[in-house]
LOLUM-79849 format. One line per field, with one value per residue (C-alpha): x, y, z; residue in three letters. Coordinates in nm, 2 decimals, always signed. Layout:
! LOLUM-79849
u <- [X, ...]
v <- [Y, ...]
w <- [Z, ...]
aa <- [ALA, ...]
//
This chain:
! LOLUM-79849
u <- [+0.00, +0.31, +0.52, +0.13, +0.12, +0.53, +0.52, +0.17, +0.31, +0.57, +0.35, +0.10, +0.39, +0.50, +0.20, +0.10, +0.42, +0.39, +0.01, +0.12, +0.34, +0.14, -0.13, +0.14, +0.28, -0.11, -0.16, +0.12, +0.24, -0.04, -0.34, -0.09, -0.03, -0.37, -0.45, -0.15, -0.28, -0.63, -0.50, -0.30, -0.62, -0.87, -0.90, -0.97, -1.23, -1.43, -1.40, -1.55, -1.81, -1.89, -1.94, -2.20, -2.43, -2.37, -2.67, -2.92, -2.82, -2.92, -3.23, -3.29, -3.21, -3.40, -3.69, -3.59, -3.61, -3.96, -4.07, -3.92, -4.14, -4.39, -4.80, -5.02, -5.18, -4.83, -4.82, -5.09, -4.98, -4.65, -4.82, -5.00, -4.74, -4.52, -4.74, -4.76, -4.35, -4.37, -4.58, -4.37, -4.08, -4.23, -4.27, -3.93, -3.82, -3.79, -3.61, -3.30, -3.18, -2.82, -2.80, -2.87, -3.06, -3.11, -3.43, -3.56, -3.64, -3.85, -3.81, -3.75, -3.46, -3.51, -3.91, -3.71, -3.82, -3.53, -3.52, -3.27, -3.16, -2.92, -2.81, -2.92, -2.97, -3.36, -3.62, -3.52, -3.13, -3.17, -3.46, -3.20, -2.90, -3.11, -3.22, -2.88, -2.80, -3.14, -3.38, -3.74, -3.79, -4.16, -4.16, -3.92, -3.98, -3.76, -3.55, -3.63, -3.47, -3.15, -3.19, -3.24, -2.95, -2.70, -2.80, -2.71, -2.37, -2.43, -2.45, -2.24, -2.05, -1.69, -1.34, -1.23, -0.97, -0.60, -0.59, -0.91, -0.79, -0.46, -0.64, -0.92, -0.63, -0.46, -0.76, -0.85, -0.52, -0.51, -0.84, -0.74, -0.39, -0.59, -0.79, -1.12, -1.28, -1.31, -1.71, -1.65, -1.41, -1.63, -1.95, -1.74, -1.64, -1.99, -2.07, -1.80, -1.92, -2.27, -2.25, -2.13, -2.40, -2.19, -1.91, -2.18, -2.37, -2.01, -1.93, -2.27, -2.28, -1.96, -2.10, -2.38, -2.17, -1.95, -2.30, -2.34, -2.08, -1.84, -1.47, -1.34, -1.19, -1.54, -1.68, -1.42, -1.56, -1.91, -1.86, -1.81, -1.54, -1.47, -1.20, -0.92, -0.85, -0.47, -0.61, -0.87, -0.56, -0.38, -0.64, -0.79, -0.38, -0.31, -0.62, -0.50, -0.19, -0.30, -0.11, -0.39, -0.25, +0.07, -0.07, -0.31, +0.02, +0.20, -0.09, -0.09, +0.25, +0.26, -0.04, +0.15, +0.43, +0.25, +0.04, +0.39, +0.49, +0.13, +0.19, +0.56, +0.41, +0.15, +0.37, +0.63, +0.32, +0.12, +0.38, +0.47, +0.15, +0.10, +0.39, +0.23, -0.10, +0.01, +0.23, -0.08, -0.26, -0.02, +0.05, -0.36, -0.39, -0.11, -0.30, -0.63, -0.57, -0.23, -0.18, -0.50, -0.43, -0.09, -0.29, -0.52, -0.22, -0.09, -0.40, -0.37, -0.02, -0.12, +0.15, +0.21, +0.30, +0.44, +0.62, +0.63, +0.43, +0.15, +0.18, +0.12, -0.16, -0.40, -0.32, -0.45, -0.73, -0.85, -0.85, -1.05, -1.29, -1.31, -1.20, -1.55, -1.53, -1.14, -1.25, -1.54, -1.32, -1.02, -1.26, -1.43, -1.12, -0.98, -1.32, -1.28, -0.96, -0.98, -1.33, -1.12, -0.82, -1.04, -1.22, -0.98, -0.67, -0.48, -0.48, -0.44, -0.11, +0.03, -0.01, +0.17, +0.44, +0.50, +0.48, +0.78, +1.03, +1.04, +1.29, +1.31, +0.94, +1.03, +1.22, +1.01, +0.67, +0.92, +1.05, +0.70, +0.54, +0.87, +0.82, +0.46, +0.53, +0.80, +0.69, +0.33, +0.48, +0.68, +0.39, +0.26, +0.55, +0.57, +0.22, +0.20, -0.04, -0.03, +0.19, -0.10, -0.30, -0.02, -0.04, -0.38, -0.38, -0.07, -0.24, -0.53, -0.31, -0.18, -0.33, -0.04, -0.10, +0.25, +0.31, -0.07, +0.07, +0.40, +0.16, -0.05, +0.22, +0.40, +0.05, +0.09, +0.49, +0.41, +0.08, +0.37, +0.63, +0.86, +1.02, +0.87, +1.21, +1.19, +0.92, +1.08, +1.35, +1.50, +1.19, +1.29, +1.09, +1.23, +1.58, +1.90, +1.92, +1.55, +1.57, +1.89, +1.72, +1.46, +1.67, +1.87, +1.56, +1.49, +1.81, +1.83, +1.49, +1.43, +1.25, +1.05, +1.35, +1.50, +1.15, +1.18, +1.52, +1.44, +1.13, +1.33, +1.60, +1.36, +1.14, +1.44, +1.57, +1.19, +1.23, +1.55, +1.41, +1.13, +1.30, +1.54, +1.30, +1.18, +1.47, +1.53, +1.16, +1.12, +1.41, +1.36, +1.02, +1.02, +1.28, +1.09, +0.80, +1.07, +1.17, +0.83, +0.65, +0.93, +0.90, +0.57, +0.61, +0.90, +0.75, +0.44, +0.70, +0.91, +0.72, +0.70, +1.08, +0.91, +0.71, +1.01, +1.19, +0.90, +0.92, +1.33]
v <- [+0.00, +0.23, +0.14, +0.23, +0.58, +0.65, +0.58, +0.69, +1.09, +0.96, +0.72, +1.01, +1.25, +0.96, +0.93, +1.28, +1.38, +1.10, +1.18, +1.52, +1.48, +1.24, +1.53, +1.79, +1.55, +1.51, +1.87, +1.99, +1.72, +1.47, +1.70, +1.93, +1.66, +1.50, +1.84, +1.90, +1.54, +1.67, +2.00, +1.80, +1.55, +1.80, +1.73, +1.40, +1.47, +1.72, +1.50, +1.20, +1.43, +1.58, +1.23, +1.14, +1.46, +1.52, +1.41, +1.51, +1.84, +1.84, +1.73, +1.96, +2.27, +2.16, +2.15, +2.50, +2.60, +2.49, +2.68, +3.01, +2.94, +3.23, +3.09, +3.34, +3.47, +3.54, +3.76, +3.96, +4.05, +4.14, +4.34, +4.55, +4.63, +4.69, +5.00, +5.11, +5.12, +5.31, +5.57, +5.58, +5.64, +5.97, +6.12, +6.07, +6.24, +6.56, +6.43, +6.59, +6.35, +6.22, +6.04, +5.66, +5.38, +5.00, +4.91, +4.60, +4.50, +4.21, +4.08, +3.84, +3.66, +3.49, +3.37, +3.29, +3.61, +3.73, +3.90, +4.10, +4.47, +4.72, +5.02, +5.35, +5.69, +5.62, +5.41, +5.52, +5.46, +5.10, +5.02, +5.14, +4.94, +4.64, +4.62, +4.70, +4.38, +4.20, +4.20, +4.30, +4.49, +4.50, +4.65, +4.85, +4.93, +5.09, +4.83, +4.93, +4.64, +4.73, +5.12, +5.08, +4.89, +5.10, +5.46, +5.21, +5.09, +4.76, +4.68, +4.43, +4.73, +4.59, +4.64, +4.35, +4.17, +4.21, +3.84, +3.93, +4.28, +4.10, +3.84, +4.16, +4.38, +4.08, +4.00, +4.30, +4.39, +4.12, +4.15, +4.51, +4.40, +4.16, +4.45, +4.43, +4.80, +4.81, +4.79, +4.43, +4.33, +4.41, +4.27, +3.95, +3.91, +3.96, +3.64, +3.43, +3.54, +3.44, +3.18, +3.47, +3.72, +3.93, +3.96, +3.97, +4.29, +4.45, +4.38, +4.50, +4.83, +4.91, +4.84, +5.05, +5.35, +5.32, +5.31, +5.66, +5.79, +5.75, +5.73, +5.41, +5.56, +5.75, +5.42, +5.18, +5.56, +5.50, +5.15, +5.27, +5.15, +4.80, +4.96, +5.14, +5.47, +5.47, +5.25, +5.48, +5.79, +5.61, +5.50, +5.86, +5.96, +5.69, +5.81, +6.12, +5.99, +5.70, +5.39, +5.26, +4.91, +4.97, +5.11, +4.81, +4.59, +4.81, +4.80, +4.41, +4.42, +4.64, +4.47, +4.14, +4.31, +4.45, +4.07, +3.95, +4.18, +4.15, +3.81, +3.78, +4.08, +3.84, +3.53, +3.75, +3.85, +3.53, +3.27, +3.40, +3.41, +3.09, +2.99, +3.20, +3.03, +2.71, +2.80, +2.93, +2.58, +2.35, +2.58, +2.59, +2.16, +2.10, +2.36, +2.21, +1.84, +1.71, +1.90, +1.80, +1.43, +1.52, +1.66, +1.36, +1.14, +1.41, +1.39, +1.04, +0.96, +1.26, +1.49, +1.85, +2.12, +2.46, +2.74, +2.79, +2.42, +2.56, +2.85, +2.65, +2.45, +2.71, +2.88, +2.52, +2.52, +2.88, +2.84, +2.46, +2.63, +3.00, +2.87, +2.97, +3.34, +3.36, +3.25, +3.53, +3.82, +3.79, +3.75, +4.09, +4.23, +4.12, +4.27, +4.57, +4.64, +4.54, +4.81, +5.08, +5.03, +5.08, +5.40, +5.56, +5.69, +5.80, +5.45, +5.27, +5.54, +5.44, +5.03, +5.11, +5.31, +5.04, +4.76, +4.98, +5.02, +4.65, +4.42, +4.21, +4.30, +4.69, +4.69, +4.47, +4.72, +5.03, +4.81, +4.67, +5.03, +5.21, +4.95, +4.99, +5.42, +5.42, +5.14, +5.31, +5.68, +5.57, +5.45, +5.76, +5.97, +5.76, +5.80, +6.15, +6.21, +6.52, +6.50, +6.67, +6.38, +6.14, +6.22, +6.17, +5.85, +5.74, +5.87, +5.63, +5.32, +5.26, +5.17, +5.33, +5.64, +5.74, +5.72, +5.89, +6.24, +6.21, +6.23, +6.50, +6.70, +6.67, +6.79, +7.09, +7.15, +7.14, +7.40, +7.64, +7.58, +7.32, +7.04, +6.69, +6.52, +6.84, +6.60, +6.29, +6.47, +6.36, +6.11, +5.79, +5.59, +5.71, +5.51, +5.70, +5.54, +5.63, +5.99, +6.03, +5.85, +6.12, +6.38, +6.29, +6.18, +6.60, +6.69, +6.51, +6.54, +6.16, +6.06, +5.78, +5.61, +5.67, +5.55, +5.22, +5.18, +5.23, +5.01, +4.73, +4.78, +4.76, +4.49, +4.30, +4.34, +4.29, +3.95, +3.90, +4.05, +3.80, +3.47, +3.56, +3.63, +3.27, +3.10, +3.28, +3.24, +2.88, +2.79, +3.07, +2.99, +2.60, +2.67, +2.92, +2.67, +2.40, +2.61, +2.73, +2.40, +2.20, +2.46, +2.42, +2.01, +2.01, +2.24, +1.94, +1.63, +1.79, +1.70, +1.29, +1.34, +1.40, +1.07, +0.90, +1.01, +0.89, +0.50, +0.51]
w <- [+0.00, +0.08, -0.17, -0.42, -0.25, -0.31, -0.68, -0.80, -0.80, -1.04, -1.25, -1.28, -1.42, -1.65, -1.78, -1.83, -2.01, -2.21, -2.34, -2.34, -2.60, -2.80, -2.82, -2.96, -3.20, -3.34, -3.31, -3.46, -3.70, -3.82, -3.79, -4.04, -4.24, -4.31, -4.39, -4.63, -4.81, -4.86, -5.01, -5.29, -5.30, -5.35, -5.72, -5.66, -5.36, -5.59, -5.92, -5.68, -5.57, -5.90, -6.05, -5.74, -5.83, -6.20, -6.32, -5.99, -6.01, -6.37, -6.32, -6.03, -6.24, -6.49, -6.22, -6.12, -6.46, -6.52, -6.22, -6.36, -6.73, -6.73, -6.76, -6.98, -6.66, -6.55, -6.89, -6.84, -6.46, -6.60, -6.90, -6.64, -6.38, -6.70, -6.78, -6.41, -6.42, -6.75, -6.54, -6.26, -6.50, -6.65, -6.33, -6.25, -6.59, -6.44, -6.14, -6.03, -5.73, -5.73, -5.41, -5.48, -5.35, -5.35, -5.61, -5.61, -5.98, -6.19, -6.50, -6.77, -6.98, -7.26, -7.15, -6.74, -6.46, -6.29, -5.97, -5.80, -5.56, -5.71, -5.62, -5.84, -5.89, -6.01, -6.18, -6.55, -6.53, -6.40, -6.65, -6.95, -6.75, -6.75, -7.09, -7.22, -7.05, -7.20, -6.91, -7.01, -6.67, -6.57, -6.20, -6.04, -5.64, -5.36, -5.12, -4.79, -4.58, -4.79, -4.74, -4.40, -4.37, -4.53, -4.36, -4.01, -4.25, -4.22, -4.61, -4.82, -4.90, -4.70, -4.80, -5.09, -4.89, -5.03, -5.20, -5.45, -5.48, -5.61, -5.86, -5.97, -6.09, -6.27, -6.46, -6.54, -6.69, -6.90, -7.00, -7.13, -7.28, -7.51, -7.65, -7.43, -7.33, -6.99, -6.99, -7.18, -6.90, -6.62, -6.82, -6.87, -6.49, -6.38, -6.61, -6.48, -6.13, -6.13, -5.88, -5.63, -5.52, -5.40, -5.60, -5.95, -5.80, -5.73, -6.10, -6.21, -6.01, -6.15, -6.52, -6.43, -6.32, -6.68, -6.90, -6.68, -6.87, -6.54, -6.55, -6.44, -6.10, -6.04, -6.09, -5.82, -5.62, -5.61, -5.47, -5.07, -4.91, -5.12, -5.32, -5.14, -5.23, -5.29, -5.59, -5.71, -5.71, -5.92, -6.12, -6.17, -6.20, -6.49, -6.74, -6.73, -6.86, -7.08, -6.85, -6.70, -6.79, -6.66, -6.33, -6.31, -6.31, -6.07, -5.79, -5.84, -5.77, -5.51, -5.31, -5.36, -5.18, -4.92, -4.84, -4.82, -4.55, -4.38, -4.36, -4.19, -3.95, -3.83, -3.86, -3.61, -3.37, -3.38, -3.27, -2.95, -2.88, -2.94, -2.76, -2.43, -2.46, -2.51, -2.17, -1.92, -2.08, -1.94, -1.61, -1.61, -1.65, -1.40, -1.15, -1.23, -1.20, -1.15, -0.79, -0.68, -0.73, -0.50, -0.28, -0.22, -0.16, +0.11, +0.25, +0.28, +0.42, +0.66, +0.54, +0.66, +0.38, +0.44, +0.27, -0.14, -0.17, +0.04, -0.16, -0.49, -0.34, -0.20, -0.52, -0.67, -0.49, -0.58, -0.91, -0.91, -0.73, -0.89, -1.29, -1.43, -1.22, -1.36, -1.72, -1.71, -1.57, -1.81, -2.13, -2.02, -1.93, -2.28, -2.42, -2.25, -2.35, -2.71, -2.71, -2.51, -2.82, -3.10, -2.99, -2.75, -2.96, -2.70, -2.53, -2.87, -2.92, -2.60, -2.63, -2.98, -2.85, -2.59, -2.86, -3.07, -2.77, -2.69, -2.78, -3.04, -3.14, -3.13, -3.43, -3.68, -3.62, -3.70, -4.03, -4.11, -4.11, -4.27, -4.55, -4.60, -4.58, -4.85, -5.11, -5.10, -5.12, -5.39, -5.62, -5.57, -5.66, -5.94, -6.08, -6.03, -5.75, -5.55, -5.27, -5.04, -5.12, -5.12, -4.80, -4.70, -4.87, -4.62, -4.35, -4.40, -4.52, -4.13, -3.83, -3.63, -3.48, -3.43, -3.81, -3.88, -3.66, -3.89, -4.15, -4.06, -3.99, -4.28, -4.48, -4.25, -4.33, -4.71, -4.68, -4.49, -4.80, -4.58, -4.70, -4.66, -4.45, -4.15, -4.01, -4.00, -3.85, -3.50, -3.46, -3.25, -3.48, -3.82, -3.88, -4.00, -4.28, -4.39, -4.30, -4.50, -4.83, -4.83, -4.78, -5.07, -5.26, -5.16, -5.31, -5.62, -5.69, -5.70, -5.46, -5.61, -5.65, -5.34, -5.14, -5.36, -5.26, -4.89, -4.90, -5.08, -4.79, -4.47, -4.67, -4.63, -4.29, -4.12, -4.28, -4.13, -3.81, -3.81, -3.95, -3.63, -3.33, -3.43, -3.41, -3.09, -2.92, -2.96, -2.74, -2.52, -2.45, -2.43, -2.22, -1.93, -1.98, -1.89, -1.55, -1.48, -1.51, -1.31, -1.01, -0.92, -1.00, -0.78, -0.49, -0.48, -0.48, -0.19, +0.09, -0.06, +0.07, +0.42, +0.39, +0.27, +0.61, +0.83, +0.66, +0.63]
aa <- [UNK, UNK, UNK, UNK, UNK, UNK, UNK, UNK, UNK, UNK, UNK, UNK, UNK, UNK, UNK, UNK, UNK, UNK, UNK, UNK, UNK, UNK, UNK, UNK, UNK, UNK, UNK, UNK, UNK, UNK, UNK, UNK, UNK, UNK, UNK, UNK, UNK, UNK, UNK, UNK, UNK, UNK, UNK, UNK, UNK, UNK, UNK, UNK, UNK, UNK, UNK, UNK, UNK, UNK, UNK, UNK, UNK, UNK, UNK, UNK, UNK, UNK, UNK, UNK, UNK, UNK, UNK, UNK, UNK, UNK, UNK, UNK, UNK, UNK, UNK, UNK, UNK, UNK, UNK, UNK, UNK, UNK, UNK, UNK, UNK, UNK, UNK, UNK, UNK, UNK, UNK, UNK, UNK, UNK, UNK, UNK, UNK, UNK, UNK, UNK, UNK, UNK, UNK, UNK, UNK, UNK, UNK, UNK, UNK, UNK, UNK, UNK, UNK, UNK, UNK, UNK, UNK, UNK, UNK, UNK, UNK, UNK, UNK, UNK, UNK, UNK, UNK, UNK, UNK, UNK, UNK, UNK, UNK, UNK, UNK, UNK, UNK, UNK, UNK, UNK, UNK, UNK, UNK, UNK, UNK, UNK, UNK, UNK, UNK, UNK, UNK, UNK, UNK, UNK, UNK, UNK, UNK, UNK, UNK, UNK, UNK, UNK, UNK, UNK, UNK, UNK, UNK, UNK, UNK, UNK, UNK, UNK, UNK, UNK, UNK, UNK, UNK, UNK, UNK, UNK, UNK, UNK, UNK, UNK, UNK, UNK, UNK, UNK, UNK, UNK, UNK, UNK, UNK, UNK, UNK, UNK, UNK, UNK, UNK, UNK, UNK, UNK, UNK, UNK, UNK, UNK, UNK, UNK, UNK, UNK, UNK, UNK, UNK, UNK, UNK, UNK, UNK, UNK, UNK, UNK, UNK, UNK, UNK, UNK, UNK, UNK, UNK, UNK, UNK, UNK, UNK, UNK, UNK, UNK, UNK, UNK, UNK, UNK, UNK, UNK, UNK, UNK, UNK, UNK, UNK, UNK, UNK, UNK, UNK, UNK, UNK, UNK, UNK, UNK, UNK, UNK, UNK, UNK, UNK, UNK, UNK, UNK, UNK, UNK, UNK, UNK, UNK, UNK, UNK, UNK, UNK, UNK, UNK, UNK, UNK, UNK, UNK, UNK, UNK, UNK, UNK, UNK, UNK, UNK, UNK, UNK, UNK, UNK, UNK, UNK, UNK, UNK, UNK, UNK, UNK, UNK, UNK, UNK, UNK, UNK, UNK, UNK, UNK, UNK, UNK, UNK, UNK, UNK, UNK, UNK, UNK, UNK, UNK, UNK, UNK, UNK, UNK, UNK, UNK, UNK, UNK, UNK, UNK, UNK, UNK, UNK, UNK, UNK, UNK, UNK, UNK, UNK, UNK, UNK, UNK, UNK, UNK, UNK, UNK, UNK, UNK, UNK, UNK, UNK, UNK, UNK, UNK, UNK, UNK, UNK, UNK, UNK, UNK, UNK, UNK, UNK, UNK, UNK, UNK, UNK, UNK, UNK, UNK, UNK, UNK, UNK, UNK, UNK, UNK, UNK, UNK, UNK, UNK, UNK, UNK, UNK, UNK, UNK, UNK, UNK, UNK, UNK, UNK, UNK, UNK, UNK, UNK, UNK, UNK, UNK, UNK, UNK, UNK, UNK, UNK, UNK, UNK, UNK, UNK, UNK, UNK, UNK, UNK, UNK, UNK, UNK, UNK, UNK, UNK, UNK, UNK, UNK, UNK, UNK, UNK, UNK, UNK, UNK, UNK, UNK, UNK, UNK, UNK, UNK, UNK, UNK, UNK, UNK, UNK, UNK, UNK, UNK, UNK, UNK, UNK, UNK, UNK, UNK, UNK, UNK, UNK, UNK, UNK, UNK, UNK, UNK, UNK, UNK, UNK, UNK, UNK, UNK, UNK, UNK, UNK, UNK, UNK, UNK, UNK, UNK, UNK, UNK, UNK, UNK, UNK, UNK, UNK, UNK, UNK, UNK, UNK, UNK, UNK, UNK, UNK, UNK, UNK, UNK, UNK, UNK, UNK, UNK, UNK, UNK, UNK, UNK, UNK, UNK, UNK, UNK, UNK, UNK, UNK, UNK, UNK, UNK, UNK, UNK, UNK, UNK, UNK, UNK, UNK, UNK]
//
């Protein structure tokens, strides 16, 4: 029975550590894996399915189709509320309103009715849109759901994320390098994007804003906040000069960039964090069930415990019996802070000050936003947009407050006649080597070049920067995890020395 008590601590550890390591290795390695196989699979897993629903989803659509076939009472409904539109139409003639609004609209194509919301200025430029693109409209009425919905500014209208931003500008380029007009293009993406709501009445708002007689860049305007507007300056820049392909290629390349760097930024911040998690969950298990079961055997053999051990086990014992309350407060405390971020700046300024002066992860924000500055400023300079609204444009393109008051105060050095480098003069968070590029950039009076030359320079060492606080975290941290976790092991196993004193 003794010799039971003495070796079930140890059997326990033995076998904790060794599950423990089993679930990592499935975590991290064959979770990964069977996930990796799928990936290259996928063709087959798609063909396999494709094969097993071929021919019931034919017959389903043909069922759907069916439904849509208009009867002759049908007809003379649409007849009728085709009249009433017509009405509607001519009292609008005289209209003068430019703000628009969603419509809901009816119709048919090719003997099927069609249904849809789009946004417009009125009745009559939606009816012409439509039947430019071969819908006999019949009935035309005002979206107020939709409406509703977009005075509060919760519409579809949301930023395109960078990766279809990337794959838009592509295909439109080539599109216009193979001799399509830019109303073709965009008429030919809506097609291929039928099967995607949202992305078809982005296309077709877009169509509608070029059969308005809109520029292309008025046109990416009028979409809200999906397109963002360092694109739409260069756009409205390049057909003023004719390079509107060129430019095209130059944002793709520049947004390819740009993911790159957003993604070895995150890659930086997200392991540690990771690493720390993955630390408080294996301090939170030991805490939560592998001291209690010491605990019971002290209990037991009738041991006394004093000191740091008592320490560790009333701390034990609070949190088995408060881990709901715990859980509860840091989530609102995470809440709260995470709120007070986003709509105090002040707070947010200081949290990113604080995040740039420490080490290791100081340096790759300063890189990572010095990057992002200089390789945007320099497509600018290089397609000719005004440096006031280069500015404002920078200004908008970072989260970081520290860089947004560089910003805004070089906007008010160049409305006094300064130059732009006085205001990243003697700034902490401007490097040397930066400063003096844009200085000489000043001088020389090439400045595009020298913004491509520092971006390409910083793009480069915040890789460096990141590929090294990897190689240095993991160790580190396994390390402290190492120290941390066999402290509060070894403070519980001390007193078993004590019962090993009582039987010698």
């Amino acid at each position: 029975m003794t010799k039971n008590i003495l070796m079930a601590p140890f059997l326990f550890i033995y076998s904790f550590i060794r599950h423990f390591f089993m679930g990592v290795k499935y975590v991290f390695f064959d979770m990964w894996y069977n996930m990796v196989s799928y990936r290259i699979d996928k063709k087959k897993f798609k063909n396999r399915e494709l094969n097993g629903v071929k021919r019931e989803s034919f017959s389903n659509n043909e069922e759907k189709k069916s439904d849509k076939v208009i009867s002759l009472a049908e007809r003379q409904k649409i007849q009728q509320e085709k009249q009433e539109l017509l009405e509607q139409m001519r009292l609008e003639v005289n209209s003068r309103k430019i703000e628009k609004e969603y419509y809901y609209y009816y119709g048919t194509r090719d003997g099927v009715k069609v249904k849809d919301v789009m946004l417009a200025t009125n009745k009559i430029t939606l009816n012409n849109f439509l039947a430019s693109e071969g819908i006999d409209v019949y009935n035309i009425k005002k979206a107020t759901l939709p409406n509703l919905m977009r005075k509060l500014g919760l519409s579809e209208e949301k930023e395109m994320s960078i990766k279809d931003l990337i794959f838009w500008l592509t295909q439109v380029a080539t599109y216009l390098k193979a001799g399509i007009t830019i109303n073709d293009t965009i008429k030919i993406m809506a097609k291929q994007a039928e099967k995607n709501k949202v992305k078809n009445r982005l296309y077709r708002a877009i169509l509608y804003e070029l059969t308005l007689g809109e520029s292309f860049s008025v046109a990416l305007q009028n979409q809200g906040k999906v397109f963002p507007p360092l694109l739409i300056n260069m756009i409205k820049s390049a057909e003023a000069t004719g390079e509107i392909i060129k430019t095209l290629d130059d944002m793709a390349s520049y947004y390819t960039e740009i993911d790159k760097t957003r993604k070895e930024m995150i890659s930086a911040m997200v392991y540690p964090v990771i690493l720390l998690v993955f630390a408080i969950a294996v301090l939170t298990f030991i805490m939560v069930y592998v001291i209690p079961e010491f605990i019971k055997i002290y209990n037991q053999a009738g041991i006394k415990v004093s000191g740091f051990t008592l320490g560790i086990i009333n701390l034990s014992k609070y949190i088995t019996s408060h881990i709901d309350i715990i859980i509860l407060g840091l989530f609102i405390l995470f809440l709260g802070l995470l709120i007070l971020y986003k709509s105090s700046k002040s707070l947010r300024k200081i949290i990113q000050i604080i995040g740039m002066k420490m080490p290791f992860f100081g340096k790759i924000i300063i890189y990572h936003e010095i990057t992002l500055f200089t390789k945007t400023f320099a497509s600018l300079l290089r397609n000719s947009v005004y440096i006031t609204s280069s500015m404002e444009i920078l200004t908008n393109i970072t989260n970081n407050e520290v860089y947004k008051d560089v910003m805004v105060e070089t906007m008010s050095n160049i409305a006094r006649g300064d130059k732009i480098s006085k205001s990243f003069q003697n700034k902490w968070f401007i490097p040397d080597v930066a400063y003096y590029m844009i200085v000489t950039g000043e001088s020389t009076g090439e400045m595009s070049l020298m913004m491509e030359k520092v971006a390409s320079y910083y793009a480069e060492a915040h890789k460096n920067k990141v590929t090294n606080l990897k190689s240095f975290l993991e160790p580190i941290m396994i390390v402290i995890l190492a120290i941390i976790v066999g402290i509060v092991i070894l403070a519980v196993v001390i007193p078993m020395f004590s019962l090993y004193g009582q039987l010698g």
